[in-house]
Backbone as CSV, one residue per row, in Angstrom:
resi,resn,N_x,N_y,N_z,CA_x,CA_y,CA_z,C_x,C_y,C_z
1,UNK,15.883,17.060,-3.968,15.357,16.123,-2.986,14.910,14.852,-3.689
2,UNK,15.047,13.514,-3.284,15.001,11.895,-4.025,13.999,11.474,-2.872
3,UNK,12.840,11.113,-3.464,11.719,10.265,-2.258,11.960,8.648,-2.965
4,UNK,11.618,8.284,-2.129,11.285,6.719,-2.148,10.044,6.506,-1.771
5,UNK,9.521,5.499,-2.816,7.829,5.542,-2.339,7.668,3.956,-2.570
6,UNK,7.173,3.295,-1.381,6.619,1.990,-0.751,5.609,1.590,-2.189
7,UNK,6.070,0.540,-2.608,4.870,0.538,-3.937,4.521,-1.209,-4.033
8,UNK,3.417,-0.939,-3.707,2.445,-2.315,-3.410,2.146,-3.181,-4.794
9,UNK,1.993,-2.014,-6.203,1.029,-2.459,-7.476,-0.273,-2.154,-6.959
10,UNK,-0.724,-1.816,-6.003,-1.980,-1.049,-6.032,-2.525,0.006,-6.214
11,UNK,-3.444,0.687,-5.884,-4.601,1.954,-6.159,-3.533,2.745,-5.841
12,UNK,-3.819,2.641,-3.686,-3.278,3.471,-3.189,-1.330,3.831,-3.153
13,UNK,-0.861,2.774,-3.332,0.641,3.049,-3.600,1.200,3.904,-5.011
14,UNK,0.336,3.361,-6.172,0.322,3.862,-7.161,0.103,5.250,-7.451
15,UNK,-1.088,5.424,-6.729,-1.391,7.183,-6.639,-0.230,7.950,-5.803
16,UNK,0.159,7.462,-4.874,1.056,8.021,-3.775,2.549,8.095,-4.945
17,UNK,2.488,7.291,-5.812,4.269,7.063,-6.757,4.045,7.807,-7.890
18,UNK,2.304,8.278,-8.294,1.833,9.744,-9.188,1.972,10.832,-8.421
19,UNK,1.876,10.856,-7.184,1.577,12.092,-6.275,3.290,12.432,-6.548
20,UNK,4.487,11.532,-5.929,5.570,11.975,-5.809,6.639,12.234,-7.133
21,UNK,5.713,11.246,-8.079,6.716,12.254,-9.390,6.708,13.419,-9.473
22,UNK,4.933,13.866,-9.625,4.639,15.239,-10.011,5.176,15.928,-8.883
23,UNK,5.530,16.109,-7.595,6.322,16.907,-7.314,7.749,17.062,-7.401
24,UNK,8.176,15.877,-7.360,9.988,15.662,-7.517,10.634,15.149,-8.552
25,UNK,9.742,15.089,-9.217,9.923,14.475,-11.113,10.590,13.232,-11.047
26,UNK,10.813,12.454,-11.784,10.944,10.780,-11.814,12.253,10.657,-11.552
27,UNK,12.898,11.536,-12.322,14.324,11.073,-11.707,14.782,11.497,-10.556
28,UNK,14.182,11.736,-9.560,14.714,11.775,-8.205,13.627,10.969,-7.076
29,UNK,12.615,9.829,-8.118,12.196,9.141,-7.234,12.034,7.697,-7.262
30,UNK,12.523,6.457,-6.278,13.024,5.404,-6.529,11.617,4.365,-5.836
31,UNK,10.991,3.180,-5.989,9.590,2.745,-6.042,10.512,1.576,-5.513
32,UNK,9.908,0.528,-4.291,10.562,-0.321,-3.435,9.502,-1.344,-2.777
33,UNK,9.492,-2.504,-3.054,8.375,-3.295,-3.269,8.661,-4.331,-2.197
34,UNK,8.021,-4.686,-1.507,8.224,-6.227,-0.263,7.371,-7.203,-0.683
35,UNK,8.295,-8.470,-0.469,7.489,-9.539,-0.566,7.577,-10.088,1.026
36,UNK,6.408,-10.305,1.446,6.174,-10.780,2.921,5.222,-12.041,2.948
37,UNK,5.499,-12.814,2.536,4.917,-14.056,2.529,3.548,-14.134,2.037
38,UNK,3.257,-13.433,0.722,1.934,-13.521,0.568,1.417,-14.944,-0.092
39,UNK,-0.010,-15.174,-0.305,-0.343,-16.042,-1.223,0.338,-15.743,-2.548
40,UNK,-0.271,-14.582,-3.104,0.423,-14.409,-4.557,1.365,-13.234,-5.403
41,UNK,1.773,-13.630,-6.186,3.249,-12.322,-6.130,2.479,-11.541,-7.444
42,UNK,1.003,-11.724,-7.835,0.423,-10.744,-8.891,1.115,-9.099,-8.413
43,UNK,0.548,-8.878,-6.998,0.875,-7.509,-6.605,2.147,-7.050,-7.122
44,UNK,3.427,-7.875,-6.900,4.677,-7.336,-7.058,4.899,-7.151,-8.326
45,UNK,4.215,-8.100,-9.159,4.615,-8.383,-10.874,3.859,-6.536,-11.440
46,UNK,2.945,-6.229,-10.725,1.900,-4.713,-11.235,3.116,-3.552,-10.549
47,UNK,3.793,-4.112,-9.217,4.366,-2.588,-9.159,5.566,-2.690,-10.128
48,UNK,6.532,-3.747,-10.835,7.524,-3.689,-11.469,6.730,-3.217,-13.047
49,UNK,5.779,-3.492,-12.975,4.776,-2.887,-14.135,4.927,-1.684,-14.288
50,UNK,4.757,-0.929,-13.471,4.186,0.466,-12.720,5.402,1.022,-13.079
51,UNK,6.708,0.560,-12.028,8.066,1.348,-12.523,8.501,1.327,-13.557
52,UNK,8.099,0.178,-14.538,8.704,0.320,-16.316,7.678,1.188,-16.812
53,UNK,6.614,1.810,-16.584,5.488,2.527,-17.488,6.057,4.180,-16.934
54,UNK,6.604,4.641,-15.329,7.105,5.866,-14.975,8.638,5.487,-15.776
55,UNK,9.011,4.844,-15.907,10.824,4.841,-16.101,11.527,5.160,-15.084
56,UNK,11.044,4.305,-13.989,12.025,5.064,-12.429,12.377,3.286,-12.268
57,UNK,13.581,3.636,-11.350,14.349,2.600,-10.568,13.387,1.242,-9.602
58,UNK,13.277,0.648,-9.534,12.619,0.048,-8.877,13.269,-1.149,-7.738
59,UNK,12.959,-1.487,-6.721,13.947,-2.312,-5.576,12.759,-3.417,-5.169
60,UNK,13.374,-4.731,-4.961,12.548,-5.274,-3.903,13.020,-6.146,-3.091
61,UNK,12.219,-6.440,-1.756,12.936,-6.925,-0.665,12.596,-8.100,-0.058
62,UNK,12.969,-9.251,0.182,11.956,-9.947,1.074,12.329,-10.100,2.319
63,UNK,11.153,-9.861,3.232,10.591,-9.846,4.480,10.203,-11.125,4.758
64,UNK,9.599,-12.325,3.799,8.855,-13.135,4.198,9.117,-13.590,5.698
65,UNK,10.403,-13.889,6.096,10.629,-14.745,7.392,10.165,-14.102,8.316
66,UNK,10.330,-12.964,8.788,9.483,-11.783,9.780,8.595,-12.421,9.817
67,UNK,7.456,-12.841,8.642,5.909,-13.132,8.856,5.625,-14.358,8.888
68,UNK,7.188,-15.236,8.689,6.668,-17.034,9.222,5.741,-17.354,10.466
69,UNK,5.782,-16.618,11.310,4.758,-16.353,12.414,3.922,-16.950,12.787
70,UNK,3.101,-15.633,11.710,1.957,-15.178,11.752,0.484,-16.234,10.580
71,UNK,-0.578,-16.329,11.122,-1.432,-16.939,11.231,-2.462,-16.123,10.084
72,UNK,-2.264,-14.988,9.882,-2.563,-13.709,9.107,-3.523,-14.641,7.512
73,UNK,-4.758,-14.348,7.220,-4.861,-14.778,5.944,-4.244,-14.759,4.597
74,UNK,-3.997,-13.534,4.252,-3.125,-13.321,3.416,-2.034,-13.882,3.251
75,UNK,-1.375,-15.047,4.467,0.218,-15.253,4.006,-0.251,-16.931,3.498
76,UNK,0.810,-17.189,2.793,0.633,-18.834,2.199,1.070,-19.908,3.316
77,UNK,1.510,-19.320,4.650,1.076,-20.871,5.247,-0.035,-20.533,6.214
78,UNK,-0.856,-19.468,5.985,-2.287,-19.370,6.780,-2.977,-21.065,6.584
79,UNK,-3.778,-21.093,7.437,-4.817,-22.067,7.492,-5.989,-21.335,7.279
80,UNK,-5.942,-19.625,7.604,-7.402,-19.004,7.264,-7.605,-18.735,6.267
81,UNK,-8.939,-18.857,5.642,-9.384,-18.039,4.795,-9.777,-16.497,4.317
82,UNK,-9.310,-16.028,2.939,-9.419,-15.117,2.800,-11.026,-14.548,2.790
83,UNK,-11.099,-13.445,3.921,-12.654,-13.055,3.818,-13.243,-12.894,2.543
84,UNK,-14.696,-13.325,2.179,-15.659,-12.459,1.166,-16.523,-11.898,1.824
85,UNK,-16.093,-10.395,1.962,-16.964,-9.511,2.562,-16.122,-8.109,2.729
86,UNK,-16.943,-7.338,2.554,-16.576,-5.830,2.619,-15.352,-6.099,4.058
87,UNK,-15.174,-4.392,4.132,-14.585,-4.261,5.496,-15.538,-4.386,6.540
88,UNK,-16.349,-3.323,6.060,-17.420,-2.986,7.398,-18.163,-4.011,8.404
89,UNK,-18.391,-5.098,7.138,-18.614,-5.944,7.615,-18.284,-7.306,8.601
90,UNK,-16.679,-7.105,8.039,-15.940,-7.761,9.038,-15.662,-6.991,10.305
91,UNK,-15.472,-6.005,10.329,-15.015,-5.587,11.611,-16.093,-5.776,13.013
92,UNK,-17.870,-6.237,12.071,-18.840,-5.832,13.034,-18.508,-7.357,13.895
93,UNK,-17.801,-8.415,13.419,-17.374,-9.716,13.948,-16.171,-9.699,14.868
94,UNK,-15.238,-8.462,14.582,-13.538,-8.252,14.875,-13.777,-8.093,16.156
95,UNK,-14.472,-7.866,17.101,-14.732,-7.012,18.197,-13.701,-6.248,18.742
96,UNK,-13.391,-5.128,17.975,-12.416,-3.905,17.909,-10.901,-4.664,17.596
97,UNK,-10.788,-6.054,17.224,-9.571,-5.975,16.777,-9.308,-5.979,15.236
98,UNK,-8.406,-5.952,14.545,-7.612,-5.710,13.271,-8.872,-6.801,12.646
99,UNK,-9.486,-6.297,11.406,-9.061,-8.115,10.466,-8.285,-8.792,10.205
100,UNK,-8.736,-9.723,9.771,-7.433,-10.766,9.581,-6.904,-11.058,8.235
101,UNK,-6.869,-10.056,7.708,-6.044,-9.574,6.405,-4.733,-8.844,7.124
102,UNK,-5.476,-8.032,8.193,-3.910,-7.424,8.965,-2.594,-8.523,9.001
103,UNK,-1.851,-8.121,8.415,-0.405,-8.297,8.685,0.253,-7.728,9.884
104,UNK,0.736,-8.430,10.624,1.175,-7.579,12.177,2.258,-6.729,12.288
105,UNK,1.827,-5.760,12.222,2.708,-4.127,11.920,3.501,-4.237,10.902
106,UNK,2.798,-4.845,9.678,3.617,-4.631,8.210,4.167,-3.655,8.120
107,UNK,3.164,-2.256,8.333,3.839,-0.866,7.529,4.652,-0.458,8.654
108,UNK,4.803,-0.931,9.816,5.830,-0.553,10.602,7.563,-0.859,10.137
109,UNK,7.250,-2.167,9.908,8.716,-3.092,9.407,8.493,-2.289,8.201
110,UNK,7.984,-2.019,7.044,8.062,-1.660,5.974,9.211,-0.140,5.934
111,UNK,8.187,0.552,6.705,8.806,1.574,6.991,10.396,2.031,7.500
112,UNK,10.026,1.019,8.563,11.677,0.595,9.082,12.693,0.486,7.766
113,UNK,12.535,-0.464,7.485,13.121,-1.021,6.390,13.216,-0.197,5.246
114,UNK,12.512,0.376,5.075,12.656,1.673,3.603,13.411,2.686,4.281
115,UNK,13.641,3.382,5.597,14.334,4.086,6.330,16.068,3.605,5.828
116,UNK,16.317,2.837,6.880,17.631,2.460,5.873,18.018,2.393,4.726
117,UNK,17.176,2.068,3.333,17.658,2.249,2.486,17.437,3.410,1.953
118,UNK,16.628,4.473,2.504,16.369,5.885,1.958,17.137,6.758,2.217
119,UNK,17.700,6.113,2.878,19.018,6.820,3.793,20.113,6.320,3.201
120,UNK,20.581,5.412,2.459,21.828,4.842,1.390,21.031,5.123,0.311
121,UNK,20.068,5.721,-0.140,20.333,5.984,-1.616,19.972,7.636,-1.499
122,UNK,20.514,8.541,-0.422,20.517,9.307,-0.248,18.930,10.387,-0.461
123,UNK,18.115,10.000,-0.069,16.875,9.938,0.198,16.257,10.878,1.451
124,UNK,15.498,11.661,1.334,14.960,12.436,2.507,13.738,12.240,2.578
125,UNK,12.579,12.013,1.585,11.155,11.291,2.087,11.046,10.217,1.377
126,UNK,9.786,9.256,2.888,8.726,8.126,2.137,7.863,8.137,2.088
127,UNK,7.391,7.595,0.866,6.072,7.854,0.818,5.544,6.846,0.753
128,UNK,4.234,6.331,1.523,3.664,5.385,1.408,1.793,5.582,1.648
129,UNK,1.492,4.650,1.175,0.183,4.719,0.880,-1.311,4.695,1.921
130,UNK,-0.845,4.918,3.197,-2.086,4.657,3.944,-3.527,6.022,3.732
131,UNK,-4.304,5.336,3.866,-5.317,6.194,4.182,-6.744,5.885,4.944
132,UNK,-7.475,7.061,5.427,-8.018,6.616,6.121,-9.590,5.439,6.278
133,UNK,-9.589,5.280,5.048,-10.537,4.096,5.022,-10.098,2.580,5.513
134,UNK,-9.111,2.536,5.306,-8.087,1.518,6.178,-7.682,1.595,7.740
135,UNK,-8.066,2.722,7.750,-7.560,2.976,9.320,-8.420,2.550,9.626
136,UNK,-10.298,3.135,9.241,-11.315,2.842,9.834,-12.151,1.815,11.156
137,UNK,-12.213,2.119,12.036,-12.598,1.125,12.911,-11.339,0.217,13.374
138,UNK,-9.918,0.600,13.146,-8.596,-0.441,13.468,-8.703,-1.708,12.708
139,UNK,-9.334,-1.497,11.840,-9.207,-2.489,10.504,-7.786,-2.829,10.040
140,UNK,-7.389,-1.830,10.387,-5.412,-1.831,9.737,-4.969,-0.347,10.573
141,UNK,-4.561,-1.136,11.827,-4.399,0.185,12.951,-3.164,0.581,12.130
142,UNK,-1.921,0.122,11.601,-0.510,0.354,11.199,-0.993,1.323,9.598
143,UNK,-2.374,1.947,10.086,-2.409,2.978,8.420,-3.139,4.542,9.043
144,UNK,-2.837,3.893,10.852,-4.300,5.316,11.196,-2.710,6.677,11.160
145,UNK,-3.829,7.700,11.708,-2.840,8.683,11.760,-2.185,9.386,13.122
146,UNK,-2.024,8.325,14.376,-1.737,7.914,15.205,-0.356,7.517,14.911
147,UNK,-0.589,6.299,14.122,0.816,5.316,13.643,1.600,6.729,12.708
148,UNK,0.969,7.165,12.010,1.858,7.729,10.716,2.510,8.927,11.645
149,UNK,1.986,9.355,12.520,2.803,9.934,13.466,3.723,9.841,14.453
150,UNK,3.530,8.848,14.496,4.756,8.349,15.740,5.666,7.728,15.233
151,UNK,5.464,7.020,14.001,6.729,6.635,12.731,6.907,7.735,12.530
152,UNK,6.740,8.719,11.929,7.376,9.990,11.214,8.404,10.469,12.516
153,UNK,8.150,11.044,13.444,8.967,11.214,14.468,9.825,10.275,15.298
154,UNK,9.753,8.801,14.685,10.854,7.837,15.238,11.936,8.132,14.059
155,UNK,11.329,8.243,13.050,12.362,8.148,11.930,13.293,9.177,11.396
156,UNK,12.452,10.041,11.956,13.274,11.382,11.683,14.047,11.642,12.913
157,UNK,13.808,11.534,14.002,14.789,11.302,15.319,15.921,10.437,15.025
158,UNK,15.331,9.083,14.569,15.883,7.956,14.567,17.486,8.387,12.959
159,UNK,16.628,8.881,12.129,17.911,9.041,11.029,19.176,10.596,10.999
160,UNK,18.868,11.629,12.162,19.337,11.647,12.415,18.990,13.683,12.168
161,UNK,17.744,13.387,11.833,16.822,14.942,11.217,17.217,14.562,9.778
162,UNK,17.551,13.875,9.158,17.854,13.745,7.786,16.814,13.134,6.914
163,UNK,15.812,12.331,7.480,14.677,11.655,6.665,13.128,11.935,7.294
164,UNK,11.795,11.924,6.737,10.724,12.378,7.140,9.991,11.385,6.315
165,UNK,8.857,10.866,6.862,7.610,10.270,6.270,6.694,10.964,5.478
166,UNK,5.920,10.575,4.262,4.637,11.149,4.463,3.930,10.601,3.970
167,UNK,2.684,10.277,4.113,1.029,10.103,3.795,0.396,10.640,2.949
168,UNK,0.466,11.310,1.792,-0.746,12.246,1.304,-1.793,11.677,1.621
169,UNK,-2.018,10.514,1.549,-3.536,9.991,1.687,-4.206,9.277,2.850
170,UNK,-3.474,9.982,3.886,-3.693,9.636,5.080,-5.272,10.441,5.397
171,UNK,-5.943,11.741,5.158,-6.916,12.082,5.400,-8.193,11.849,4.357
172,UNK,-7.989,10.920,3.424,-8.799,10.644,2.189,-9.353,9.256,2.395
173,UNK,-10.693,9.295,1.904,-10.875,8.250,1.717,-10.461,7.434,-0.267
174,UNK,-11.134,6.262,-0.247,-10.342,5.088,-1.273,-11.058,6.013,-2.374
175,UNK,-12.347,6.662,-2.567,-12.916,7.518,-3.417,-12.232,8.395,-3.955
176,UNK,-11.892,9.363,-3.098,-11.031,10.290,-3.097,-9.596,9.919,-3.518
177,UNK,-9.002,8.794,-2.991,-7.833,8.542,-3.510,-7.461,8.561,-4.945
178,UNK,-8.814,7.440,-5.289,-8.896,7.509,-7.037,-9.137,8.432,-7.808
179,UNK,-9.877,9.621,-6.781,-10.265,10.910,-7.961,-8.696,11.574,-7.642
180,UNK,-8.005,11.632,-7.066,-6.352,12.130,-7.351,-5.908,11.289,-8.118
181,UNK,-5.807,10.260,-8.252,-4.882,9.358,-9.319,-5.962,9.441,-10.627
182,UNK,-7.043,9.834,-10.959,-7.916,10.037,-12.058,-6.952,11.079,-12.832
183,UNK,-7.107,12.324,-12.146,-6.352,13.377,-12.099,-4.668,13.925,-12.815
184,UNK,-4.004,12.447,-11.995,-2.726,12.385,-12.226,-2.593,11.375,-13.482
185,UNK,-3.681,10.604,-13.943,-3.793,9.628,-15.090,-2.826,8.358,-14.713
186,UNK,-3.073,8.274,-13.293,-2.149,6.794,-13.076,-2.351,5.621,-13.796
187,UNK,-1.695,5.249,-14.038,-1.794,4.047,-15.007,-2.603,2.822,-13.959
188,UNK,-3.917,3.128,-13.768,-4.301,2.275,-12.808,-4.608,0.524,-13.471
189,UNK,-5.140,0.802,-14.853,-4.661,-0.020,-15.444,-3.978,-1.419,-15.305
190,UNK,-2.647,-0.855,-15.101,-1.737,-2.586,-14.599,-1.757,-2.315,-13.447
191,UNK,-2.403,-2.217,-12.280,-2.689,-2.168,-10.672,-3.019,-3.834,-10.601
192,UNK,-2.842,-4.151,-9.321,-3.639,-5.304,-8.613,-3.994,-5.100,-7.422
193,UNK,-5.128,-5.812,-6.960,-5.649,-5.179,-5.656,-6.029,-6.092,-5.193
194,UNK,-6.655,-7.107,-5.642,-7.083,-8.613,-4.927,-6.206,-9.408,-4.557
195,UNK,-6.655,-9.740,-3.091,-6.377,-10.898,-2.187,-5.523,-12.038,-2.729
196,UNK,-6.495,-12.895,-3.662,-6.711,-13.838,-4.257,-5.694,-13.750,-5.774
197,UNK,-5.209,-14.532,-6.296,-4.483,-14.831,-7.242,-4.528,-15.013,-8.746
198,UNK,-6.206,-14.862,-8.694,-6.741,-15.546,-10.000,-6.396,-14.779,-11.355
199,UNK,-6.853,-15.318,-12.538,-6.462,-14.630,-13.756,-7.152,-13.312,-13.486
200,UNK,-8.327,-13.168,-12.948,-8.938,-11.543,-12.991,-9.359,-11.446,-11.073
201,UNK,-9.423,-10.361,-11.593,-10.200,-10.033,-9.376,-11.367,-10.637,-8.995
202,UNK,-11.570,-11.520,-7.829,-12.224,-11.762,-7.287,-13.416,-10.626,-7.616
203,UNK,-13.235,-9.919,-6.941,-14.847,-8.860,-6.732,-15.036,-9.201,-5.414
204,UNK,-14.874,-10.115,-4.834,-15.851,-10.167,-3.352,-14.729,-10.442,-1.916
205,UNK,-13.652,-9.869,-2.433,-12.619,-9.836,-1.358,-12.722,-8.387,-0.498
206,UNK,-12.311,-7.951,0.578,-12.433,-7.127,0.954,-12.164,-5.568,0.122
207,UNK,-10.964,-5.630,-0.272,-9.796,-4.971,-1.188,-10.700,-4.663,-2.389
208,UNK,-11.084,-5.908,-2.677,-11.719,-5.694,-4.469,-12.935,-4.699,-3.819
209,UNK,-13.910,-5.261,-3.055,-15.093,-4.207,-3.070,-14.763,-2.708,-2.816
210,UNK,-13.545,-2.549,-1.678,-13.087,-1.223,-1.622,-12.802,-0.556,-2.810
211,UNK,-12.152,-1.244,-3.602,-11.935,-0.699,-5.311,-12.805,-0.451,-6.117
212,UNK,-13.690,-1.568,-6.016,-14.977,-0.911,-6.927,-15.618,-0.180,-6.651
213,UNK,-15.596,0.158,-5.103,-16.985,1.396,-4.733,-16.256,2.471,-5.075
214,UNK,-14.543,2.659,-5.527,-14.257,4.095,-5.295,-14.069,4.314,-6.538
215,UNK,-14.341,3.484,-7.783,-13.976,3.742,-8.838,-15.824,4.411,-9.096
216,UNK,-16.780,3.166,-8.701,-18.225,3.790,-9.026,-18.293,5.319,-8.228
217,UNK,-17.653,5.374,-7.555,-17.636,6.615,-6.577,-17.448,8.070,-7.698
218,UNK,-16.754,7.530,-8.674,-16.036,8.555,-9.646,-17.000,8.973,-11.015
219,UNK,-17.766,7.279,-10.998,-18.490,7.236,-12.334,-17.477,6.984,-13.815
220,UNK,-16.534,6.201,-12.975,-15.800,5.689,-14.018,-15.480,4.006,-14.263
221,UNK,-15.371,3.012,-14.951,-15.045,2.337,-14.536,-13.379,1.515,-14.516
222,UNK,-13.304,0.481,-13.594,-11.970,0.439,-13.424,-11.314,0.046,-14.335
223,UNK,-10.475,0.611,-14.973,-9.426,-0.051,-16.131,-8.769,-1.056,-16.171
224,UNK,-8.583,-1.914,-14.889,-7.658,-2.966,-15.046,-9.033,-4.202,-15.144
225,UNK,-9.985,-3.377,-15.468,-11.351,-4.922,-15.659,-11.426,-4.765,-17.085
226,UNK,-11.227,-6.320,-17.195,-11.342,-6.054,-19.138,-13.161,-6.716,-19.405
């Protein structure tokens, strides 16, 4: 069996591309990266990182035009600014909608899109990284386990019973995520996780604080801070 696993250069993609070696060993698993109009391409430069440190295949795609759109902070022709502030905190402003880090049904198109090619490189799971601290409050409805269900059963309808989704870290929180990739010795290391572009992480982006509480969560600190 060959998985394909959605790989951001972050925590959670990273752990999810440790989770699927150790079961299907490297050479039957291929790491597939989107560029969707972000501010900065640090993220993509950590997952091609990531696939030269496993020795697996690596793909990437761009999406950007899909997200010419969208108004979304994260993309480079936003006019918004990227929040400094936790999640929690934004959402108490969101009044039940997404933040505005949300990308509008990224992991939907993502998914889509890794479907077809998981399916030409003869492929039966994806794996991708949601979990539920992201889901939290519809902060990033396209990560609850609502969505990861009704994709899993479009796609597997949709390819033909030949392909299936999965989540490991759909019932975990970002703590927990890291104490599995502690575990698996992910090279968290060359990860990126901030918003923002700079030579080192912000700290006060949404993303970054999620990272640091789950690394203090562990009593370790994060390796990619020099």
């Amino acid at each position: 069996m060959k998985a394909l696993v959605l790989s951001s250069g972050g925590v959670d993609s990273t752990t999810c591309l440790g989770m699927a070696i150790e079961k299907y060993k490297k050479e039957n698993v291929l790491s597939l990266s989107m560029y969707y109009g972000q501010k900065h391409e640090k993220e993509l430069k950590a997952a091609r990182e990531v696939a030269k440190y496993y020795g697996i295949e690596h793909m990437e795609l761009d999406l950007a035009t899909i997200f010419s759109y969208s108004n979304c902070s994260l993309l480079k022709q936003s006019d918004e600014e990227i929040p400094q502030e936790a999640y929690d905190e934004q959402l108490k402003k969101a009044e039940g909608k997404p933040v505005s880090t949300y990308v509008p049904f990224r992991n939907g198109l993502f998914l889509s899109t890794a479907a077809s090619i998981a399916l030409s490189r003869d492929c039966s799971v994806i794996y991708y990284g949601a979990h539920k601290d992201d889901a939290a409050g519809s902060a990033y409805p396209d990560c609850s386990k609502a969505f990861n269900d009704a994709m899993g059963t479009a796609i597997y309808e949709g390819s033909g019973k030949q392909l299936h989704i999965e989540a490991p870290l759909i019932d975990m929180n970002k703590a927990s995520v890291v104490k599995e990739g502690l575990r698996l010795k992910v090279p968290y290391e060359l990860t990126w996780s901030c918003y923002e572009g700079g030579e080192q992480p912000c700290g006060i982006c949404g993303t970054c604080i999620d990272r640091q509480r789950a690394f203090e969560a562990n009593g370790v600190k994060d390796p990619a801070l020099n």
